[in-house]
N, C-alpha and C positions, 0 to 999 in steps of 0.2 A: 388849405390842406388839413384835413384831419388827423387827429394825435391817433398813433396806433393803439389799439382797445390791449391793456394789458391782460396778457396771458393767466391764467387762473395756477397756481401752486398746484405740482403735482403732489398725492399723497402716497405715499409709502402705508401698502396693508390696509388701501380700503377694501369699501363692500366691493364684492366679487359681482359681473354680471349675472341676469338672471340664468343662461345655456352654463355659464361655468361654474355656478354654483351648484348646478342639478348633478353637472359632472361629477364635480368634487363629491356632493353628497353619495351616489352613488359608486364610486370609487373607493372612497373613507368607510362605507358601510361593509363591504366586502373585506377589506383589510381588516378591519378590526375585526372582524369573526374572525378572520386568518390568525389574527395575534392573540386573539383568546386561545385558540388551539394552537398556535406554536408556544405561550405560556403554559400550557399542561402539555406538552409535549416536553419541555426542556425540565420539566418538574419530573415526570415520569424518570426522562433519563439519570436525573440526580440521585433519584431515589435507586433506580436500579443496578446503578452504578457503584450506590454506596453500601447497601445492603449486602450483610459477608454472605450470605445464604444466596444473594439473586447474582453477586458481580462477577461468576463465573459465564453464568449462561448469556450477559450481555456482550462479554470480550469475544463467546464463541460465535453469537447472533452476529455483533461488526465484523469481524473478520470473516466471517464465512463467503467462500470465492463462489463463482459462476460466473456464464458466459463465455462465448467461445473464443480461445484462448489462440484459434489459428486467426485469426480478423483483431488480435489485441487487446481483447476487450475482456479477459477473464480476471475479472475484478471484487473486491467485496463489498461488503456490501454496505459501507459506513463511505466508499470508494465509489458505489453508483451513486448513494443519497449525493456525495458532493460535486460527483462531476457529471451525472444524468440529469436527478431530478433537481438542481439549481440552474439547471440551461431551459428550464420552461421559467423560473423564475425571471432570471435575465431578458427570456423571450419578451416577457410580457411587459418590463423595466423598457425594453427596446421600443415596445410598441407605444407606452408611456411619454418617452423621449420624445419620437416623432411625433405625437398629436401637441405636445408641449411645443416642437420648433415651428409646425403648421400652422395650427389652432387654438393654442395656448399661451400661456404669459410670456414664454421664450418666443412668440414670434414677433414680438415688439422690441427692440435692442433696445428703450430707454425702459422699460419694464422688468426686458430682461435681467437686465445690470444688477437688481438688487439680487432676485434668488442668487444668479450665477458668482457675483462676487461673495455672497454672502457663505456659498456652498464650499468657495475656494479656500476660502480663509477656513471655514470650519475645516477640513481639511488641511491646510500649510501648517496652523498652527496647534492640532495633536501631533501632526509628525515634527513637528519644533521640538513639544513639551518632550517627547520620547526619547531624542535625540541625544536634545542636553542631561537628561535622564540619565540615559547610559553613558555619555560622557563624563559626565561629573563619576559615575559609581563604577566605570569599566565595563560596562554590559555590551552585549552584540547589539549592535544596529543595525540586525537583520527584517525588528519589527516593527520597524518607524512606520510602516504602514497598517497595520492592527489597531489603532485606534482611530482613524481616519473615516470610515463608516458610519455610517446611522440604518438602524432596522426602524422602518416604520411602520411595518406593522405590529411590531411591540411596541412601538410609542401610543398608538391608537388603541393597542388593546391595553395598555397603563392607563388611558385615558377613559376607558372605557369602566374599567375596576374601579377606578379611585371619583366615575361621575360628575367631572368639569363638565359645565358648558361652555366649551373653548368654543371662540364666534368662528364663524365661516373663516372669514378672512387668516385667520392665524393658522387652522387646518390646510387651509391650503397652502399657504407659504410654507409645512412642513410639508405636504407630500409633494411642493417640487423641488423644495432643498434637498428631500430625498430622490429623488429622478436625477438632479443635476448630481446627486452626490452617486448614484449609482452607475452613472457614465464616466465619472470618474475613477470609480472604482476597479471598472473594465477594465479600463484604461493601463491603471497598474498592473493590474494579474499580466494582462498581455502583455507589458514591458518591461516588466522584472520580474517576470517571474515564470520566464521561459527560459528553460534552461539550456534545450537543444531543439532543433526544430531539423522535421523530415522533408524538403520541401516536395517531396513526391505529393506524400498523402497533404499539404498543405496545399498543393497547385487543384489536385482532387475536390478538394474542401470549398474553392474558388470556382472551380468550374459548375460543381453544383449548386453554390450559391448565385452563380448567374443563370441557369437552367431554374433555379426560385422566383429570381426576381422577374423572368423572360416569361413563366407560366400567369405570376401575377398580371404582367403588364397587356398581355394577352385577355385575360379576366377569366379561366379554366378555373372552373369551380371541382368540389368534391375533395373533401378529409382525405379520400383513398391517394389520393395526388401527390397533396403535401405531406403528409405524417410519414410515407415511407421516404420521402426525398429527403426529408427534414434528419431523419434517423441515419441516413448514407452520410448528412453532411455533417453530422456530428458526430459520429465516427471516425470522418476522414481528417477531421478538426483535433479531437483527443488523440491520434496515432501521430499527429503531423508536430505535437509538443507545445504547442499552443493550448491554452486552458479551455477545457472543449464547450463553456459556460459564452466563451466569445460568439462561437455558432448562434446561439439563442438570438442574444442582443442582435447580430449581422439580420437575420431573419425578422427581426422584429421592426428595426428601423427601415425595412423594405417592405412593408402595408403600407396601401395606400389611408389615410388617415382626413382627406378631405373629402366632405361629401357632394354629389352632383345632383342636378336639377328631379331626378326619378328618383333617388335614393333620402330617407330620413336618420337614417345612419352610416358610417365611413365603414369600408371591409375591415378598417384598423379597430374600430369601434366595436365593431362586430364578432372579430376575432378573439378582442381583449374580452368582451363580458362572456365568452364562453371559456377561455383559458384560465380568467384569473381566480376564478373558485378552485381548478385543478392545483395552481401553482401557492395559493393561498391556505387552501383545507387542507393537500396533501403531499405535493414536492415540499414546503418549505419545513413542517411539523414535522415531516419525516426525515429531515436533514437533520433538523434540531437533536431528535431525538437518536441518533445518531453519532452526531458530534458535539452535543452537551455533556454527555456521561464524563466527567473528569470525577477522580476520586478526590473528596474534600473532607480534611479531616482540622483538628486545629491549628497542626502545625504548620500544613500547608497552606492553607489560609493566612496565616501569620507569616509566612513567606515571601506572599502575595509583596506585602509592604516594607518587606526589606532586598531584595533581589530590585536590582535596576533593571530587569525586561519587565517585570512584570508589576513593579510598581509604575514605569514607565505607557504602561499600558494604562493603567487606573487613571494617573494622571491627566492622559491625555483626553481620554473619555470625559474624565469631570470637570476638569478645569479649560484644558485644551478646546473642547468642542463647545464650550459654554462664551468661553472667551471670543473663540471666533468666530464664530456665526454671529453673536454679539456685534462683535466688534466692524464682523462687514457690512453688516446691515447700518450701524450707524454712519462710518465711512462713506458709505454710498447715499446716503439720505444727505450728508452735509455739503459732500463736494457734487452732487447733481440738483442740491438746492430744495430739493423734495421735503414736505412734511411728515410725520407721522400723523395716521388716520385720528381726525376729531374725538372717535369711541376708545380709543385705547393711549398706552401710556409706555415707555421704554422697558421701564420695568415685565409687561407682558410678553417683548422680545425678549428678555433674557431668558426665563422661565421657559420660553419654549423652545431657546436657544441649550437650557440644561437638559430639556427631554431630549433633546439629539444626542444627548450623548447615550444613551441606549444604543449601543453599534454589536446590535447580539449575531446576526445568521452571518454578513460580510466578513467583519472583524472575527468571528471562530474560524470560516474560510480560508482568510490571507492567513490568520495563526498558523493554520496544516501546512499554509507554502511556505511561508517564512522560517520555520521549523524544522520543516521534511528532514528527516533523518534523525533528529533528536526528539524524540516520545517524550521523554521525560520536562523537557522542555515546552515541548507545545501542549503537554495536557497546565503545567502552573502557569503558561499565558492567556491557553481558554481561562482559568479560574480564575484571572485578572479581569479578563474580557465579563464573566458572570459577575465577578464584585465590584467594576467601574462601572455595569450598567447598573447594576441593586443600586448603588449611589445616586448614581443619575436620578433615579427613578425617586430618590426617597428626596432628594433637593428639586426636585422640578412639583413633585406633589404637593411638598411644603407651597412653595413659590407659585402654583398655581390654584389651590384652595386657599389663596389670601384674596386673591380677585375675581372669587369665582360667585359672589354674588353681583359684580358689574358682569362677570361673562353671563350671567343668567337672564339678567335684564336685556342684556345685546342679543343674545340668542332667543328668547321670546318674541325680541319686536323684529327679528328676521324672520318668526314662522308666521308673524300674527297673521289670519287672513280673514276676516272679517266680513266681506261679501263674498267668501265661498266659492271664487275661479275657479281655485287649484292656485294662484299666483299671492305670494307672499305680498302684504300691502306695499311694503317699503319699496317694492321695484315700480309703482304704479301710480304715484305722488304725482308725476306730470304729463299722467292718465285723465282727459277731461271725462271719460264714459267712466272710470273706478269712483270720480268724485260724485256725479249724474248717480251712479248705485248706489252709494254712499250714504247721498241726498233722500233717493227713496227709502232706503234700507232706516233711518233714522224717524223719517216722517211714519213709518210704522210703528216703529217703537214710539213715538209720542202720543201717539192717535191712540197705539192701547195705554199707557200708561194716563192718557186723559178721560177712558171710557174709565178703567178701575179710578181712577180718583173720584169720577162723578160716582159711582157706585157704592164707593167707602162712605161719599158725603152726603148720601139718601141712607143709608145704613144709621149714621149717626143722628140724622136727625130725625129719622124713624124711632132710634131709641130714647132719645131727647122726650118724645112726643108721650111714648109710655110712661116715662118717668113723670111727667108731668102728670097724666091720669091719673096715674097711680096713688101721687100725693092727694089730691083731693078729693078723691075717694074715701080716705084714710080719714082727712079733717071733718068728712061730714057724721063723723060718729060722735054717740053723745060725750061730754065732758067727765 
């Protein structure tokens, strides 16, 4: 009887397949534009927000109402940025999800274990650091959830400015800690922070959302179809008291996200790369800019750190979200036995575990719920929210230009490609036709570097031969 062949050590944040890394790249490329322009979007609002001369005509821009007021919806317009154009955002976080629990690392449960605990913990423990925050100092613990967030596309656009070469593998453990983290985040709005529910216009909201999923399963194509269905259910959604960003997500997580024998891409696929420029270049910058504008002056700033909500917010952002992301990822790596990947080092989890604390678009969001009713209150918790992520941002930068000439070296020998596919070498090692190219592609390079060598070595002794003439020429004159 044969000894069972032991099992090979799984790793924690290796190299990504070659279909999942094309994903990821293409995904990270579009966000990161997104988070360049929600970074001058949030700058804009600072400035115009703070400038005595511009801050009038910002307060009149946000507040200015429309929209028909017999259907509910006469709203303003700092009021559609958060609860319109963030339900294309969520849409597409929905679509995210589902390709992540189909066709992604969440559809492996021993794979999954690490984003998802890692996402939890990042999460339990900002709403801890908050908690006892305002416990210890008396504050409301209205906003124990305001730090719980991560914005990833300003993490990618931070990453993009300050020019790490963070490897594949780390990239993609943040944008599905952020997928995991923005299902979670649903999760909240719609549980606490419902305060009355209509359930007319909520059974409405449902019946449409099955007349979505019924038009899909059918396979009825044409924009004309969905975009006005899509608008009835999100309507029916924000009247019924429920946060009408949930619509999005319900709609997103109902694309079909797996592809068939006739198709090279999923409708979910499909849908995503045409929405998420809309929801990246323009829902999310113009929420920003929007609900960034808080007035920032020294005192308030200096506020920031002494008021228990909203130092409780900083907190939780820089210590909170560093700690636990941290700390799930290691947790999960010891007690499921896993290693950390050969190319990288603990240290590299932490640092990317600090850029999650960047919780800018979500964490401003939950601010507005958690708040509602106190102005004065939810603009110094946004201002907590902008100076625990400026933190985040200025420790994770440190902590990621210490290792950023190994991420350079890693990211190089990810793109190397050498015989010219299109396919990065390093997927192709136990490719016997990539070594067979290899083979030739080398034997050319030898064949000319032996023609120029024989060339150089007729050059020199061609000039060898003159010098020699030369001299005794010289010697045959008289003394």
């Amino acid at each position: 009887m044969t000894a069972p062949r032991p099992t090979a050590a799984r790793k924690v944040l290796g190299r990504l397949s070659l279909p999942e890394r094309n994903f990821v790249a293409d995904a990270l490329r579009t966000e990161t534009v997104g988070g360049v322009l929600l970074l001058i979007a949030a700058v804009t609002a600072l400035i115009w927000a703070n400038v005595p001369a511009l801050h009038d005509s910002y307060e009149s821009v946000s507040h200015y109402h429309f929209g028909p007021a017999a259907l509910g919806l006469h709203l303003s317009v700092a009021h559609w940025a958060a609860d319109g154009l963030l339900a294309v955002f969520f849409f597409v976080a929905g679509i995210e999800l589902k390709r992540e629990l189909v066709a992604g690392d969440l559809r492996d449960p021993k794979a999954a274990a690490l984003p998802v605990v890692a996402a939890l913990c990042g999460m339990a423990v900002p709403a801890l650091v908050y908690t006892l925050t305002n416990l210890a100092g008396g504050g409301s613990l209205e906003g124990w959830a305001v730090p719980t967030a991560t914005d990833i596309a300003f993490a990618l656009a931070v990453l993009a400015v300050i020019g790490t070469s963070l490897p594949s593998a780390l990239r993609a453990f943040l944008l599905t800690l952020a997928v995991v983290d923005d299902l979670f985040a649903i999760l909240i709005i719609a549980i606490f922070f419902t305060d009355r529910i209509d359930f007319a216009a909520l059974a409405g909201a449902a019946v449409g959302l099955a007349v979505f999923w019924l038009l899909l399963r059918r396979g009825v194509r044409g924009w004309y179809v969905y975009v006005p269905l899509a608008l009835v259910i999100w309507a029916l959604m924000y009247n019924s008291g429920v946060h009408a960003t949930i619509a999005g997500v319900a709609m997103g997580l109902m694309l079909r996200c797996t592809t068939r024998e006739d198709e090279k891409h999923s409708p979910g696929e499909h849908v995503e790369h045409l929405v998420r420029p809309l929801s990246a270049g323009l829902a999310v910058p113009l929420f920003a800019l929007f609900s960034a504008g808080v007035a920032l002056s020294g005192r308030a700033l200096g506020d920031v750190f002494t008021k228990p909500e909203t130092l409780g917010v900083v907190l939780g952002l820089v210590v909170g979200k560093a700690v636990g992301i941290f700390g799930g990822t290691w947790l999960t790596a010891r007690f499921t036995r896993a290693s950390l990947s050969d190319d990288l080092a603990w240290p590299d989890v932490f640092a990317v575990a600090s850029l999650a604390g960047i919780g800018f678009t979500v964490s401003l969001l939950i601010g507005e719920l958690a708040f509602d009713g106190d102005q004065m209150l939810t603009d110094e918790v946004k201002a907590a929210v902008l100076v625990g992520s400026l933190i985040a941002v200025l420790c994770a930068t440190v902590l990621l230009k210490l290792r950023n000439a190994r991420y350079r070296r890693m990211y190089e020998d990810e793109e190397r490609d050498e015989d010219l596919d299109g396919i990065p070498d390093i997927y192709e090692q136990d490719d016997p036709a990539y070594h067979l190219r290899m083979a030739e592609l080398h034997d050319r390079k030898a064949a000319e570097h032996r023609r120029i060598a024989e060339e150089k070595a007729a050059e020199q002794r061609h000039g060898l031969a003159e010098v020699a003439g030369g001299a005794g020429e010289d010697n045959d004159g008289p003394a």
